[in-house]
C-alpha positions in Angstrom: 12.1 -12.2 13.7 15.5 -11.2 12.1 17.2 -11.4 15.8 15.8 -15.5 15.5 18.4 -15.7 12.5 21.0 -14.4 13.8 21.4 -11.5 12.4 22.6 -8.0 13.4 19.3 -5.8 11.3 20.1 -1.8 11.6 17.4 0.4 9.8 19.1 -0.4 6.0 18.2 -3.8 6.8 14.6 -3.1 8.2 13.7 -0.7 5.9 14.3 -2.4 3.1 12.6 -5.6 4.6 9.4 -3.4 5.3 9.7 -2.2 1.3 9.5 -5.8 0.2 6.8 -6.5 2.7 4.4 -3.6 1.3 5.4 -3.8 -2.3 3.7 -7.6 -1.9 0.2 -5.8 0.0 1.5 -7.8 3.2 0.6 -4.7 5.3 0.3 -6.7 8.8 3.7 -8.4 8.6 5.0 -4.6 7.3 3.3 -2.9 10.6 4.7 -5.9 13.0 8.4 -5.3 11.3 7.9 -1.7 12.1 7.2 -2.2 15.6 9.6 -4.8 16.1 12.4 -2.2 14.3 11.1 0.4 17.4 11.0 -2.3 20.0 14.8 -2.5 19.4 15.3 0.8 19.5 16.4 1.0 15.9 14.5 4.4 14.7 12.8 4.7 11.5 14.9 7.1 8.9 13.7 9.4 6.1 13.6 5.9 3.7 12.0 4.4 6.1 9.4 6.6 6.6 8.9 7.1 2.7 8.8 3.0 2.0 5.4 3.9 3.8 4.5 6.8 2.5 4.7 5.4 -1.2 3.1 2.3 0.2 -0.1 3.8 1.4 -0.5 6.4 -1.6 -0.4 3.5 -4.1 -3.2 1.8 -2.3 -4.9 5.4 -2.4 -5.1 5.6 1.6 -3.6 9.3 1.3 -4.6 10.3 4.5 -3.1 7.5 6.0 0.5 9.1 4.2 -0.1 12.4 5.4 -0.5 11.2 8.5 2.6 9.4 8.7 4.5 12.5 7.0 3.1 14.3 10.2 4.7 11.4 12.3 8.2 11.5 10.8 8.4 15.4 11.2 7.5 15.2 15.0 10.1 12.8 15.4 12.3 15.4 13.8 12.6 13.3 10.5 12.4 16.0 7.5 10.6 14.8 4.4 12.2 14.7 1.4 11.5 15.0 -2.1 10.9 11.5 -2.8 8.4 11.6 0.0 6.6 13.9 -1.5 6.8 12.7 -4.7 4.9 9.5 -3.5 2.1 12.1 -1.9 1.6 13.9 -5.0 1.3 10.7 -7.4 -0.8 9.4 -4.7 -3.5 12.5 -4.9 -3.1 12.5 -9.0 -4.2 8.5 -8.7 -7.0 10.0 -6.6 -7.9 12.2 -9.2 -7.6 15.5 -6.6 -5.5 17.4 -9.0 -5.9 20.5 -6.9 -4.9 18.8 -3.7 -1.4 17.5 -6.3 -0.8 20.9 -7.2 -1.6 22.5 -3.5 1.3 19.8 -2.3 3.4 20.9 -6.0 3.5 24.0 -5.3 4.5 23.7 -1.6 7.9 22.3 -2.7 10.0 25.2 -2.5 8.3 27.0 0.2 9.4 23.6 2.3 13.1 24.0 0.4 12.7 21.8 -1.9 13.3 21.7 -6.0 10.2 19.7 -8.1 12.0 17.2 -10.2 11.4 15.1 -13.1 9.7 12.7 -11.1 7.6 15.9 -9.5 6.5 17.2 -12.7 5.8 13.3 -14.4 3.5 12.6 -11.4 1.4 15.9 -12.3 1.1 15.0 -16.0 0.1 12.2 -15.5 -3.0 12.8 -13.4 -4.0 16.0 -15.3 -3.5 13.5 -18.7 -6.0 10.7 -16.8 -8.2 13.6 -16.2 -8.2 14.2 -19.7 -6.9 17.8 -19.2 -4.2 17.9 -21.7 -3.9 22.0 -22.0 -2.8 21.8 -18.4 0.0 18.9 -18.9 1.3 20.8 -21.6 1.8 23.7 -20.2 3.3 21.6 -16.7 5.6 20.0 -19.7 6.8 23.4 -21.3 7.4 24.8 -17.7 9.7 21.5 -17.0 11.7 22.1 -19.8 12.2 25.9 -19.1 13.3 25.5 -15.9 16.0 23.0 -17.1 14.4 20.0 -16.5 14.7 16.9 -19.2 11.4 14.9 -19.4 12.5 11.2 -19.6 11.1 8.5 -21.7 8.4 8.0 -18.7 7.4 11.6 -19.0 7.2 11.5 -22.9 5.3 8.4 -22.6 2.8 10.2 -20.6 2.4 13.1 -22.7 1.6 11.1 -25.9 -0.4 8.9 -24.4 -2.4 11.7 -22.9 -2.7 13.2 -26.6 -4.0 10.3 -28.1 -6.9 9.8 -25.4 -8.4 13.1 -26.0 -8.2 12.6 -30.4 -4.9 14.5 -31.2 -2.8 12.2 -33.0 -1.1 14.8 -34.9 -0.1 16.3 -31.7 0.8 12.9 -30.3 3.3 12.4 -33.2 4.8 15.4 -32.7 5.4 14.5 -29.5 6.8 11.1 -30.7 9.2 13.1 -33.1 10.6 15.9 -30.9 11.2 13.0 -28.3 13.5 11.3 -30.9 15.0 15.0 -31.7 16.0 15.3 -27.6 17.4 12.0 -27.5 15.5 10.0 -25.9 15.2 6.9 -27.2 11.5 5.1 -27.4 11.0 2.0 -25.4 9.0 -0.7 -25.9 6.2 0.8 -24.2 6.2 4.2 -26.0 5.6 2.0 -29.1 2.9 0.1 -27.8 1.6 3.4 -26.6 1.8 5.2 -30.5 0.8 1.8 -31.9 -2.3 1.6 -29.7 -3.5 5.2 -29.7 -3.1 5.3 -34.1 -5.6 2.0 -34.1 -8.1 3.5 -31.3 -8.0 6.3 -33.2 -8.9 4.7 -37.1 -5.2 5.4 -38.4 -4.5 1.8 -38.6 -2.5 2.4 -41.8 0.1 4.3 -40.2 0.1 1.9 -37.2 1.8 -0.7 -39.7 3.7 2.2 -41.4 5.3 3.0 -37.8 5.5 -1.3 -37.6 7.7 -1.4 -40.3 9.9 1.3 -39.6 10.8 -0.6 -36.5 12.4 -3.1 -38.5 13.7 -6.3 -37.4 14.7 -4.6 -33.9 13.6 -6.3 -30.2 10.9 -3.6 -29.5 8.6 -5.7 -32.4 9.6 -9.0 -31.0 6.6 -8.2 -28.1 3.6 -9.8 -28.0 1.7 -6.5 -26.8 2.6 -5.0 -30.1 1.1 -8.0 -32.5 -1.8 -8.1 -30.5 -2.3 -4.1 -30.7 -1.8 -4.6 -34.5 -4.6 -7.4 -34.8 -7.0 -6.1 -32.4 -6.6 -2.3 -34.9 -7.1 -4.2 -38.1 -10.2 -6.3 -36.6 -12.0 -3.6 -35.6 -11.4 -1.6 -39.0 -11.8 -4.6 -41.6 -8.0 -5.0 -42.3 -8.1 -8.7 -40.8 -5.3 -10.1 -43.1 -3.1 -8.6 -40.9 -0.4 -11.2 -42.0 -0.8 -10.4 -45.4 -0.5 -6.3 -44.7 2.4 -6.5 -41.8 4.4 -8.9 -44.0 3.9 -7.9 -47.7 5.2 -10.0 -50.3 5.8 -13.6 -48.8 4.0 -16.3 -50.2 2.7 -18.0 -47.2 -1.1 -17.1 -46.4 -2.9 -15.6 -44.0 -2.8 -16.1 -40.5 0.5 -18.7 -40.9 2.5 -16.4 -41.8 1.7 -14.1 -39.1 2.2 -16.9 -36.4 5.4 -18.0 -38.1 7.2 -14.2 -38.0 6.2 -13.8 -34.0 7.5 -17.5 -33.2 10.6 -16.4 -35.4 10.5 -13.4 -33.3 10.7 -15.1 -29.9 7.0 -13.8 -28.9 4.7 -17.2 -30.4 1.4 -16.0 -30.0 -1.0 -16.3 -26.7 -4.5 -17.1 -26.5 -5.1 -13.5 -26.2 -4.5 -13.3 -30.2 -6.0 -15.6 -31.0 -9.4 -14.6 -29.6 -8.3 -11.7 -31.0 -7.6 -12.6 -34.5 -10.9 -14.9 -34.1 -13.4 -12.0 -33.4 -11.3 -10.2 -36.3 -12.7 -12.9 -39.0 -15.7 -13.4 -37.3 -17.2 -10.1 -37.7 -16.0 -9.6 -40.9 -17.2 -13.1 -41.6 -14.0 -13.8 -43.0 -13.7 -17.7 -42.2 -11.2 -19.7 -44.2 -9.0 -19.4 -41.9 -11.3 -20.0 -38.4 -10.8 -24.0 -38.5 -7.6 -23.8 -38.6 -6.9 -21.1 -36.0 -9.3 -23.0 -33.5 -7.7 -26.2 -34.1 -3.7 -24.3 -33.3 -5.3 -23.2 -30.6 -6.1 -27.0 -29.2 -2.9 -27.8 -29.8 -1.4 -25.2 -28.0 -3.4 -25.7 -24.7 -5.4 -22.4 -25.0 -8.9 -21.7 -24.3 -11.6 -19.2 -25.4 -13.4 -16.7 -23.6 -16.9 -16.1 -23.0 -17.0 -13.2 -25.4 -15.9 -15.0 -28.0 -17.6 -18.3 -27.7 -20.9 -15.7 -27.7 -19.2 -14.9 -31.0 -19.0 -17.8 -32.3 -22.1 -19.3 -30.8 -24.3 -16.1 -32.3 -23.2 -16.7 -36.2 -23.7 -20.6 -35.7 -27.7 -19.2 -34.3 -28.0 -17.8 -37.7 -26.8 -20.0 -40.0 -23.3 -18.2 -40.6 -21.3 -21.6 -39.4 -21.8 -24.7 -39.8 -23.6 -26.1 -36.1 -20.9 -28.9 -36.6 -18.5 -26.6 -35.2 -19.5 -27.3 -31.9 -17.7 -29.8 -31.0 -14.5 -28.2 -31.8 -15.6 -25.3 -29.8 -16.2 -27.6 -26.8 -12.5 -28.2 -26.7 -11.6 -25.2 -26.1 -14.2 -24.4 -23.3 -12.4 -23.8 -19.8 -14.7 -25.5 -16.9 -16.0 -22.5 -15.1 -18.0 -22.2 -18.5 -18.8 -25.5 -19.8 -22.1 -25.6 -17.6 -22.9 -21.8 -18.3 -26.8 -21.8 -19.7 -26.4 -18.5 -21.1 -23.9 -20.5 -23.9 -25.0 -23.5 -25.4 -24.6 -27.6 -25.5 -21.4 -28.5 -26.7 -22.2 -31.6 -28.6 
């Protein structure tokens, strides 16, 4: 295949080839590249052998990595600690913690040093196993053996915190993070944001908003929807009104206006959101309006929220008028759903 182009592949070439193959799930053309790259008597290196690795753990085939592992070390290929990297974040997305640590704590019997990477993969799945005694204590024994969690690994923590109801801890977290310098991305805020809404601490959600400022990591449209979604659920649905105290424009306007100012115009995603906000508060002043931006925008409702919408219209709560601006914004697959209702 590479030959038919004229080109001169070594195992750079192939190996990097067969990483872009299995990054896109094409696992046939990855396994013909491979045995094309052996057919020309170009043998599969340490990277090479790890592409796959990594490959087959993030589609949870494990076994299918250790066998390969087994492979390159016959062919007198030694493993690495990327290799096993991939192996242990592959068992932790398995949920076989055990088997994680078991491979862990192999490391330096093999020669090897657990890195950052090591140590993040192991937080992570004790943290998705809800075990957050156990990833705190893998976090303190990082940082005593001179290793620096990263923003991935603080990210992890937090989150991990805020799952299992200890915000206070979580902040903490968030703080001393700031204190080692490292600097929050945009996904550590989302993370904060997101676990002080799910968690009824809405009011310091907008608190941390603020402090943000004017800065790129608010100009995301994760973060706005985060922010409505927390203030639906807890009856704060002006969320334009708290987020930007003070200006004169109402309501959900002014909201739309600061995240188009802010490069991130709002998605259908918050609208529904916003929608389902009003709705079950039966706040709906501003409902008209938002359904007919959305028209005019292109986007669509979902099925949860037509059942929203359709449900307050059943008991007199809307005006029955309102379906025909609904039936605009009904995308095919659910215009003939008999579970919903007739449009007209």
């Amino acid at each position: 295949m590479v030959f038919e182009k004229g080109i001169l592949p070594n195992v750079i070439t192939y190996t990097s080839l067969i990483r872009g193959l299995c990054n896109l799930g094409h696992w046939d053309e990855a396994s013909k590249l491979l045995k094309e790259m052996e057919d020309e008597k170009i043998s599969p290196d340490v990277q090479t052998f790890t592409v796959l690795v990594d490959a087959f753990c993030k589609e949870g085939k494990v076994e299918e990595a250790e066998a390969i592992i087994n492979i390159m070390i016959e062919r007198g290929e030694v493993p690495d600690i990327v290799t096993y990297n991939s192996l242990i974040d592959g068992y932790c997305l398995r949920g076989e913690m055990i088997k994680a640590r078991e491979i862990f704590d192999s490391l330096t019997l093999r020669g090897l040093v657990p890195d950052v990477v090591a140590y993040s993969s192991l937080l992570n799945g004790y943290c998705k196993n809800l075990n957050i005694e156990k990833a705190m204590q893998m976090f303190r024994e990082m940082s005593g053996k001179g290793l620096k969690p990263n923003v991935v690994t603080y990210n992890t923590m937090i989150q991990g915190f805020f799952h299992v109801g200890r915000c206070v801890d979580a902040r903490k977290l968030f703080d001393e993070m700031h204190a080692q310098g490292q600097i929050p991305d945009q996904c550590t805020y989302g993370i904060v944001l997101e676990g002080l809404c799910n968690n009824r601490q809405v009011e310091e959600a907008l608190s941390l908003f603020h402090l943000m400022g004017d800065s790129k990591l608010n100009s995301d449209i994760v973060v706005y929807n985060i922010l409505i979604d927390g203030a639906g659920k807890y009856r704060k649905v002006d969320i334009a009104r708290v987020l930007f105290q003070g200006r004169s424009i109402g309501g959900s306007q002014l909201l739309f206006l600061k995240m188009d100012e802010s490069g991130c115009p709002p998605n259908d995603v918050t609208y529904r959101v916003l929608l389902q906000g009003y709705l079950k508060n039966q706040h709906y002043d501003d409902v008209v309006m938002l359904l007919q931006e959305m028209v005019d925008r292109g986007y669509s409702l979902d099925a949860s929220t037509l059942s929203l919408f359709i449900d307050h219209i059943a008991v007199g709560l809307l005006d029955r008028s309102m379906l025909k601006l609904l039936g605009k914004l009904v995308p095919k697959e659910l215009m003939d759903d008999p579970s919903l209702c007739d449009w007209e």
